[in-house]
Every structure is written in structure tokens, then in C-alpha cells.
C-alpha positions as CSV (number, residue, x, y, z in Angstrom):
1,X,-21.9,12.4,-9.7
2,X,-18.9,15.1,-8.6
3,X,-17.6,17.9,-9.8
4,X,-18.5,17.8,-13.7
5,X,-15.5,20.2,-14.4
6,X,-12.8,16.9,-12.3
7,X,-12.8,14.2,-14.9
8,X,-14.7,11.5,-12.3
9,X,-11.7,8.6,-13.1
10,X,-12.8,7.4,-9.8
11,X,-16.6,6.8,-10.0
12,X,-16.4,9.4,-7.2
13,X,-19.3,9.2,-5.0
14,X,-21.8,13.1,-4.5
15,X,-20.2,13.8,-1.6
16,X,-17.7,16.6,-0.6
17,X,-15.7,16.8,2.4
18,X,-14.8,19.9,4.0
19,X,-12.8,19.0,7.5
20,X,-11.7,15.8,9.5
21,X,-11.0,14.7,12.7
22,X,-9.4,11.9,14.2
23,X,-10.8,9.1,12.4
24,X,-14.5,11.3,11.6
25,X,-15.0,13.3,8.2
26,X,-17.7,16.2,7.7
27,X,-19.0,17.0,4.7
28,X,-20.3,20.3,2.9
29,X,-23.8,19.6,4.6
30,X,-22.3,18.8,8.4
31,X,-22.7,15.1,7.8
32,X,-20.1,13.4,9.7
33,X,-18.8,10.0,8.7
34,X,-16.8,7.4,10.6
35,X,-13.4,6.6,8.3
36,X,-12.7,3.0,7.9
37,X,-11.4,3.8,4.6
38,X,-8.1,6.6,5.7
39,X,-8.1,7.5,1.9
40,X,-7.2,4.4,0.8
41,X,-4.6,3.4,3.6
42,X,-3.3,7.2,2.9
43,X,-4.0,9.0,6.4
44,X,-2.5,6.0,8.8
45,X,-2.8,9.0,11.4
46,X,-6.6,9.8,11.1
47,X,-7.3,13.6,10.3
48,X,-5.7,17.0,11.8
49,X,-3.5,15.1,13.6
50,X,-1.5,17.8,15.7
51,X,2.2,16.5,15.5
52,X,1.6,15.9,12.0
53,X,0.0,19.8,11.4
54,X,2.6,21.2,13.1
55,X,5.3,19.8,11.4
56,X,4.1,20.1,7.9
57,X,3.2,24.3,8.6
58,X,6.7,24.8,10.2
59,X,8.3,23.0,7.3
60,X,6.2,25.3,5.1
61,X,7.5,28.0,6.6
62,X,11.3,27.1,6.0
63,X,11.1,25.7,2.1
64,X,8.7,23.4,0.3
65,X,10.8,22.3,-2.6
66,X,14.8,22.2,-3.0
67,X,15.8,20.6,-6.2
68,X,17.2,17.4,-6.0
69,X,20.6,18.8,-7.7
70,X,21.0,19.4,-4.5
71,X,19.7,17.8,-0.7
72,X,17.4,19.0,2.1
73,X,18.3,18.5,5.6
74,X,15.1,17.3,6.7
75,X,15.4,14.7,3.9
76,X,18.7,13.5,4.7
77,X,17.0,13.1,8.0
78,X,14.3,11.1,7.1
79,X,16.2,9.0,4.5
80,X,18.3,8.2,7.8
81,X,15.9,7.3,10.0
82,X,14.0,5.5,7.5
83,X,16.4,3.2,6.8
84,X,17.8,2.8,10.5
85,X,14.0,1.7,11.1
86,X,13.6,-0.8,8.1
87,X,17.3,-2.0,8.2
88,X,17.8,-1.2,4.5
89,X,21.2,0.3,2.9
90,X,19.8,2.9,0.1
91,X,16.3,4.6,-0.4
92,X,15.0,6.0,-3.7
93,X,12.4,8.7,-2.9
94,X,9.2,9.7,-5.2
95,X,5.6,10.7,-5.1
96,X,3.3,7.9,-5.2
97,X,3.1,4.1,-5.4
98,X,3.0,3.6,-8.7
99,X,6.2,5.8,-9.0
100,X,8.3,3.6,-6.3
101,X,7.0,0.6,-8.4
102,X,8.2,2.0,-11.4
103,X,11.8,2.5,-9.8
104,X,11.6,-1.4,-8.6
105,X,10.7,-2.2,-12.5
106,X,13.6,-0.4,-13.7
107,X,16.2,-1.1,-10.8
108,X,15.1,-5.1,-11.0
109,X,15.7,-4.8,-15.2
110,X,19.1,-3.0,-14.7
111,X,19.9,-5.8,-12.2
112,X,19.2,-8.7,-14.6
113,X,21.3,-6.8,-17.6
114,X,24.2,-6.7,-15.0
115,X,24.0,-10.5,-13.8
116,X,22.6,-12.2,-16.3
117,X,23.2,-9.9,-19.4
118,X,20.3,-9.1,-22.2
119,X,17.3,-12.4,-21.8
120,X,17.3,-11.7,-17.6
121,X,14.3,-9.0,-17.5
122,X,11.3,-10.7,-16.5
123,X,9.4,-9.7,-13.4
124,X,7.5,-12.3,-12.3
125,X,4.2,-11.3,-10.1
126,X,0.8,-12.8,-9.1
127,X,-2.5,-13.2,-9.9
128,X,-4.6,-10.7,-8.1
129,X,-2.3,-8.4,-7.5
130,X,-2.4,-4.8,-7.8
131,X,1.4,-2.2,-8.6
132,X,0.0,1.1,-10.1
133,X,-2.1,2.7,-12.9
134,X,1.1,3.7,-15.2
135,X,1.7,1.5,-18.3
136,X,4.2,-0.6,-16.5
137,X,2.9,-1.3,-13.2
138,X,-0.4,-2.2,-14.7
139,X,1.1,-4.8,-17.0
140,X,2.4,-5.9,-13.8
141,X,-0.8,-6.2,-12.2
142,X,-2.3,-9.5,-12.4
143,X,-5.5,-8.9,-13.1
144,X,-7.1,-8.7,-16.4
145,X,-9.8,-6.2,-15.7
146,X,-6.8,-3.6,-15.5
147,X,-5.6,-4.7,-18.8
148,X,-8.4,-3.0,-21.5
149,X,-7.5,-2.7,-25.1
150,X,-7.4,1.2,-25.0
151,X,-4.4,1.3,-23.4
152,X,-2.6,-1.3,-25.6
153,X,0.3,-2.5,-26.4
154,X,1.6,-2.7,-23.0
155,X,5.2,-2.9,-21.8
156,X,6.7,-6.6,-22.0
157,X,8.6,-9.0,-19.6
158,X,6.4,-9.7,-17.2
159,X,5.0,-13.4,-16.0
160,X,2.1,-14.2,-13.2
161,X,1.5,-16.9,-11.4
162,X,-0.5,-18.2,-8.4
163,X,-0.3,-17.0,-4.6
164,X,0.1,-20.2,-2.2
165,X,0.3,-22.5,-5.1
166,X,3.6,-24.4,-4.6
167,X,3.0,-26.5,-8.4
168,X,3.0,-23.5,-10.1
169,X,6.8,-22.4,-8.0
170,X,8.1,-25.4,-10.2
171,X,8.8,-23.5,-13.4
172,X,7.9,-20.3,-12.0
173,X,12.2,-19.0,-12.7
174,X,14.6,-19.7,-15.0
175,X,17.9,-17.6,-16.3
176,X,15.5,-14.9,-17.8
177,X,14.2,-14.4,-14.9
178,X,15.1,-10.5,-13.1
179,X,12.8,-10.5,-9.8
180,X,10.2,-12.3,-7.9
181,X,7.9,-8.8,-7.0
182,X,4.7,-9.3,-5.2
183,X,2.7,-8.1,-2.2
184,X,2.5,-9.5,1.6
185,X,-0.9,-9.1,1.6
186,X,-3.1,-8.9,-1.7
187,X,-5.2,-5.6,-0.9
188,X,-6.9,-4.7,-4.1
189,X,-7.3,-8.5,-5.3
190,X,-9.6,-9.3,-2.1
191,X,-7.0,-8.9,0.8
192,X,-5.5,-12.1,0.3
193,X,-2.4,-13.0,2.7
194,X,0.6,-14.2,1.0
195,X,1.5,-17.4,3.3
196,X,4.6,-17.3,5.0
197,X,5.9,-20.6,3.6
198,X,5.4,-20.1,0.1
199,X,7.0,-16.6,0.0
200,X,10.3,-18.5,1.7
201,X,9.9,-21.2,-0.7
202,X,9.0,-18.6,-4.1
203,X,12.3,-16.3,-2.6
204,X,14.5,-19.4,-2.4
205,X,13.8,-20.7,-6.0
206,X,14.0,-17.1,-7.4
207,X,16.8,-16.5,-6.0
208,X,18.2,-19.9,-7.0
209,X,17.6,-18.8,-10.5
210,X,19.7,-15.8,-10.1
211,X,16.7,-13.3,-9.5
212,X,16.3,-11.0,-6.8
213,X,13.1,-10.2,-4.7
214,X,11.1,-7.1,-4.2
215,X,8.2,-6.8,-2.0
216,X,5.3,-4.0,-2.8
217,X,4.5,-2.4,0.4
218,X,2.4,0.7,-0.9
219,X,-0.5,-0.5,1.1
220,X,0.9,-3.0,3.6
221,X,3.8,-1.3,4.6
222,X,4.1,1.8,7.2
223,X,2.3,-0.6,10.1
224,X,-0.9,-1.4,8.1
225,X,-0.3,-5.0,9.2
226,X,0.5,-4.7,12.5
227,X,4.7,-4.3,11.6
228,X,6.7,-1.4,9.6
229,X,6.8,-3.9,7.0
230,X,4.2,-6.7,6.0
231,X,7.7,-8.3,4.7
232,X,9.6,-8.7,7.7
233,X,6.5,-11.4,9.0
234,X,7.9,-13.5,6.5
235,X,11.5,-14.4,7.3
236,X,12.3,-13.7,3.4
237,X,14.8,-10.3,3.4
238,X,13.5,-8.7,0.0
239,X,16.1,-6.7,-1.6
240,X,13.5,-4.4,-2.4
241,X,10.6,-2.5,-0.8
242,X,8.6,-0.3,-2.1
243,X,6.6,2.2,0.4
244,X,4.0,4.9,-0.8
245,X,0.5,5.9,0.5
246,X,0.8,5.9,4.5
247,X,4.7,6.9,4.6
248,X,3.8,10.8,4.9
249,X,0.4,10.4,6.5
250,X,-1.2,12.3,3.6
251,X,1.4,14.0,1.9
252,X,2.1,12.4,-1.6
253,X,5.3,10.2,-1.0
254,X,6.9,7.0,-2.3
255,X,10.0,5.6,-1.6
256,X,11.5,2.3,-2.8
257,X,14.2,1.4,-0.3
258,X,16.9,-1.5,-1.5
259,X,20.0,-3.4,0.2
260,X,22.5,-5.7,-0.8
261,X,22.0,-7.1,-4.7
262,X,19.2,-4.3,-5.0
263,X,22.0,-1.3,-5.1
264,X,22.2,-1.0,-8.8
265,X,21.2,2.4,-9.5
266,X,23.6,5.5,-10.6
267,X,22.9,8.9,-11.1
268,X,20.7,10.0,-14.3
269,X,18.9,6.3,-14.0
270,X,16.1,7.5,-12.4
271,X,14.9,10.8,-11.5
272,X,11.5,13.0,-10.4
273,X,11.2,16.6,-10.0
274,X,9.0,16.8,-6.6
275,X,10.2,13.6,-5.4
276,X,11.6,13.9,-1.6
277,X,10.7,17.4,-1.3
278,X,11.2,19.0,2.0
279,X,7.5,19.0,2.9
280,X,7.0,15.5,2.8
281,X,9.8,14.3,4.4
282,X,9.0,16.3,7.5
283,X,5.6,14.7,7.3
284,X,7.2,11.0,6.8
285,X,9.4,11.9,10.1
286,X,6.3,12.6,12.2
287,X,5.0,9.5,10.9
288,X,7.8,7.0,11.3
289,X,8.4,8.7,14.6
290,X,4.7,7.7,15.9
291,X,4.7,4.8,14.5
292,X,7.8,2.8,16.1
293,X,6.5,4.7,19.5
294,X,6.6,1.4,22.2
295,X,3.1,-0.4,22.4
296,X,1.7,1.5,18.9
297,X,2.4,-1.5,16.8
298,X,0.5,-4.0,19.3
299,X,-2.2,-1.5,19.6
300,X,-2.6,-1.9,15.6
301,X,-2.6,-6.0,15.7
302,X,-5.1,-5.6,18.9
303,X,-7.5,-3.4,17.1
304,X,-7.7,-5.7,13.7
305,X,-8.3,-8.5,15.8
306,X,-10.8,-6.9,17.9
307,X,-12.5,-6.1,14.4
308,X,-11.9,-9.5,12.8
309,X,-13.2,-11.1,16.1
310,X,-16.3,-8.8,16.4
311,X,-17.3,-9.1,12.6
312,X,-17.3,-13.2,12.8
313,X,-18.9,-13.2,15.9
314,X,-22.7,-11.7,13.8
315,X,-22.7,-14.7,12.3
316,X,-24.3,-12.9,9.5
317,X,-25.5,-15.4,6.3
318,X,-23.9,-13.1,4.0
319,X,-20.2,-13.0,4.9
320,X,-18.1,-16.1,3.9
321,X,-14.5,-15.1,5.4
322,X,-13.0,-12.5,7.5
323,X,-9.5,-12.6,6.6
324,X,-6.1,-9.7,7.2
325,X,-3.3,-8.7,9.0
326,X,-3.6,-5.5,11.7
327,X,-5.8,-3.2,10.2
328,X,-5.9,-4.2,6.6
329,X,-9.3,-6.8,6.7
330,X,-11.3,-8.0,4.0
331,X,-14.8,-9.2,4.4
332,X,-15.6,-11.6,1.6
333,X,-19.4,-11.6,1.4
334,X,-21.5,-13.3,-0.8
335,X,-23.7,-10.6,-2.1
336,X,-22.9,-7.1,-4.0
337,X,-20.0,-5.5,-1.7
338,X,-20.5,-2.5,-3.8
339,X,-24.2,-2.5,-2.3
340,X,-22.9,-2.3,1.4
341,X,-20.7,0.0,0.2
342,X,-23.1,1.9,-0.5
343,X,-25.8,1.5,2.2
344,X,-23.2,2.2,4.8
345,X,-22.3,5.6,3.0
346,X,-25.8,6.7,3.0
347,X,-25.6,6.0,6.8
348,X,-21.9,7.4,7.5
349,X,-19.3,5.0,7.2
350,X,-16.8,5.1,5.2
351,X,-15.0,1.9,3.2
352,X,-14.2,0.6,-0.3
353,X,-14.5,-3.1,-2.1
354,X,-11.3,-5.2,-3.2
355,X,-12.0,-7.8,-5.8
356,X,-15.2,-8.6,-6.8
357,X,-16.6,-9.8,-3.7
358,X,-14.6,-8.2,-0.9
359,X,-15.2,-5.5,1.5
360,X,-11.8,-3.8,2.5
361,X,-11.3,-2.2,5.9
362,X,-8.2,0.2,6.6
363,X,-8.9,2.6,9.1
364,X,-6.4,5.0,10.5
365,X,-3.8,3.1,13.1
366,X,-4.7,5.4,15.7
367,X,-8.7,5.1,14.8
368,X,-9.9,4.9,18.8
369,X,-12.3,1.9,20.2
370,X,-15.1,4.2,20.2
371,X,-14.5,4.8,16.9
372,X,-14.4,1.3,15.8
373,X,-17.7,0.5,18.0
374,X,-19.5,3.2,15.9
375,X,-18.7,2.5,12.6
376,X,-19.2,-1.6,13.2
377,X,-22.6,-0.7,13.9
378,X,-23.3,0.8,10.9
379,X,-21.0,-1.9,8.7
380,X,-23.6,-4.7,10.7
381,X,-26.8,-3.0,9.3
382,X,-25.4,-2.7,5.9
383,X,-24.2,-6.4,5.9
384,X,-28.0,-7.1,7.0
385,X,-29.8,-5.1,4.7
């Protein structure tokens, strides 16, 4: 399956795409596809989005890359805006998820050596939860199946324990403890909500305990959930958020934004060659810009619901819980998710799994009822086959 000459680290499916529009790809055959997937909660604004084009060609046309010695003035602009939109004090930028996870790892450890001197450097995440493929975000990911022997040893101080489980809160932090870092909403674990109690009550004790909390939005932030950030829904101020995947609409971008206890960083303590380049912070303009438009963000929460609502409604044997928040949804069923998966490629819709028994929906925001309509149809008849 693939190209034979791309090392397939993805278990890439045999099909090549070639063009896109709206919330519709078409592949090297003509074979169009609705997109509930959005490249993994990458293109928040569908495909060939015009704003988006235009702004990315006539920022190509100025300068692509300015070393960070130095600053752009689209990316002073962006950082600006950013910020006024999330009500943060400082933004790290970078290229991906993992990479703003990375700069939360390393921000959260200088933090503890600062307040709390050598023993405060433990990161404490959950079970099922998912930071990035590099040797520290995956020791941070609490699942074991991202844990294999090859890539041993793995990088120390880090402790998991239990979403929604207020027991396990009880000696959860003590004085070696740097941050509480964790997802709003579980994506790649099985899209499992963090409730909005127990993320008041985990903040308070980690704090308590002389810790500081950082939220990874990678996947839930940028309006995935229905809000800029998954995090603001739960009343808990992180001092740190990381962004990455929707934040440029498709250009690689990550950013870890940080306020208050989180400003710890000085020059030379964490760098990246591409990282904020002029390119992508035109894109991430467009996108903020679209995205705190009035009514967009209610148009988001109607939509998941709408989905949510239409999916329970079949009744269908095979799915045990619709669960989400705006257009991130999981559909726990209980048969081979991977099989639907599957079936509905074969028949043009596009989606992934989360967990091991979870289909995951994450169309583009802007996807269109029409849209929707077309590529439920073809989700039912895979959920029935």
C-alpha cells in the first residue's frame, strides 16, 4: 500500500489525492470523497479555501522564511492577535504538536527547578492520552501501546493517572511535582471529555502542591470544540496552552502560548529554525481571523450537535456511545472501527479510529449541512454493514 519509495509509518491507505474542495477530496482516479477527517483536525477550513489561498500566495510573494535572529512583521502580527484572542501574556511558536509539547515539557521542568529546586520535575498526565511521537511526548502519553521496547529507554519524570477519577486526585501531587498537563478532550484515547469538575478540582490540588497547569490543545484547540480553546469550558486558567494542527489551517504550525507562573523561558532555552516563519503566520491570521467571525463558533457547536443527534437517532446495535464537544465526536461501537473505517473509504468518506473501539469525526468547521447529510449516509451504511 503507498508509495513504496515513502516509508508507509502511517499504514497509509492506496489512495492518492490530487485536489480538494470545500470539505470534498478527489483522487488520482476522479473519485471524490466527503472529508470528516480534515487531515486529522489539520484543515479546520476545508480545502482551497479562498482567503486562506490568497493570503498564503501573497505572503509567498514577499518572504517565506526570516530567521528568528531576527522578526517578521506578519509574525509580530499574528503573535498579537493571538494572544489578544486567547488572553495569554507570551507565545512560543514552532512547527508541529509534538514540538509545542516539547516546549511545555521543558518550560514546566525549568519552572519546577526555579520554585521548587532539583526533585520538582515531574509531569503528571493521564491515561489515554495522546502529546506527540518524539521521545518525550510519547513518554508522556499514557498509553502503553505508544511505549514499544525499540525505542527504549525513555525520558524520565513523568506520572499518569485516571481522567474523572477523583480517588486517584488524592496523591496525584506532592513537592516533586512540576505540572498537571492533560487534554480537554481525550482525542486519540477514544474522544473522551475531561469533566469540568475534576479538571477544577486536579488544577486546585496541583496547584496546591506548588505545580502549574498546562492544557494540550493540538487537537481541541483553534474551535474544534465549539470555543478557541477546549480549556476556557472549564473555568481552570492553564498557565499553558499548547496549539498545533488547526492554528494555520494546513500550514505546519505549533505554538505554545503561557501567562503568569508559565513565563519562565529566556533566550537560547528553546529554539527551531522554521518555527514562526512568515508563511505560516499569515496563514494562522486568516485562520484566527475566520474563526472569532460572530456566529462561527455557534455554527461549530450547532453542527456537532446536529451530528451527535442524527447518529443516536439510527439506533444502530452496533454503536454504544456518541460522545464530544463541537465537531470533535467519537462513536464508540462495538465491532472493528477499523472495518467501518474501511467500508466507508471504499464508498467515499473519509474518517479515522481513536482507541481501540472508537470512530473519530473532525470535519472541517466550515464543512456545509449538505456536506454533513452526504457523508452520514455513507457513515450509516458502514455502521450497518
Amino acid at each position: 500500500m503507498g508509495n513504496p519509495k515513502v516509508l508507509n509509518n502511517y499504514g497509509s491507505f492506496d489512495v492518492t489525492f490530487v485536489k480538494g474542495q470545500g470539505s470534498v477530496l478527489t483522487d488520482v482516479n476522479g473519485k471524490k470523497y466527503i472529508d470528516f477527517l480534515a487531515g486529522i483536525a489539520v484543515n479546520c477550513l476545508g480545502h482551497n479555501y479562498k482567503p486562506l489561498v490568497k493570503a498564503v500566495a501573497a505572503q509567498a510573494k514577499k518572504q517565506i522564511h526570516v530567521c528568528n535572529y531576527f522578526t517578521s512583521d506578519v509574525g509580530l502580527a499574528f503573535a498579537d492577535e493571538l494572544l489578544a484572542a486567547t488572553g495569554f501574556e507570551g507565545v512560543y511558536f514552532g512547527n508541529s504538536g509534538a514540538e509545542a509539547n516539547e516546549a511545555a515539557i521543558k518550560l514546566a521542568r525549568k519552572y519546577g527547578q526555579l520554585n521548587g529546586g532539583s526533585s520538582r520535575k515531574t509531569i503528571v498526565t493521564l491515561n489515554k492520552s495522546f502529546h506527540g511521537r518524539t521521545l518525550a511526548t510519547l513518554t508522556a502519553t499514557g498509553q502503553d501501546r505508544f511505549h514499544p521496547e525499540d525505542f527504549a529507554p525513555y525520558v524520565q519524570g513523568f506520572k499518569t493517572i485516571e481522567p474523572n477519577d477523583y480517588e486517584g486526585l488524592e496523591n496525584a501531587f506532592d513537592e516533586t511535582t512540576a505540572a498537571l498537563f492533560f487534554e480537554p478532550v481525550e482525542c486519540e484515547g477514544g474522544v473522551i471529555p475531561v469533566e469540568k469538575e475534576w479538571a477544577q478540582k486536579a488544577a486546585e490540588l496541583a496547584r496546591k502542591a506548588g505545580a502549574i497547569v498546562m492544557c494540550d490543545e493540538v487537537q481541541t484547540g483553534m474551535g474544534r470544540t465549539g470555543a478557541l480553546l477546549a480549556s476556557d469550558a472549564l473555568g481552570i486558567n492553564p498557565e499553558v496552552v499548547t496549539l498545533a494542527k488547526a492554528i494555520a489551517g494546513g500550514v505546519p504550525m505549533g505554538a505554545c502560548l503561557y501567562r503568569g507562573n508559565g513565563n519562565v523561558f529566556k533566550a537560547g532555552d528553546h529554539q527551531s529554525t522554521f518555527a514562526g516563519n512568515p508563511l505560516a503566520c499569515a496563514a494562522g491570521r486568516v485562520v484566527l481571523k475566520t474563526l472569532t467571525a460572530p456566529g462561527f463558533m455557534e455554527d461549530v457547536l450547532r453542527k456537532g450537535e446536529y451530528i451527535r443527534n442524527t447518529v443516536k437517532g439510527w439506533n444502530l446495535p452496533c454503536v454504544v456511545d456518541v460522545r464530544g464537544k463541537g465537531l470533535v465526536i467519537g462513536i464508540q461501537v462495538n465491532k472493528d472501527p477499523a472495518a467501518v473505517e474501511k467500508k466507508c473509504l471504499a464508498d467515499g468518506l473519509l474518517f479515522s479510529t481513536a482507541g481501540s473501539d472508537v470512530v473519530r469525526l473532525v470535519p472541517p468547521l466550515n464543512i456545509t449541512m449538505k456536506e454533513i447529510d452526504a457523508g452520514l449516509a455513507i457513515l450509516k451504511a458502514g455502521l450497518e454493514a
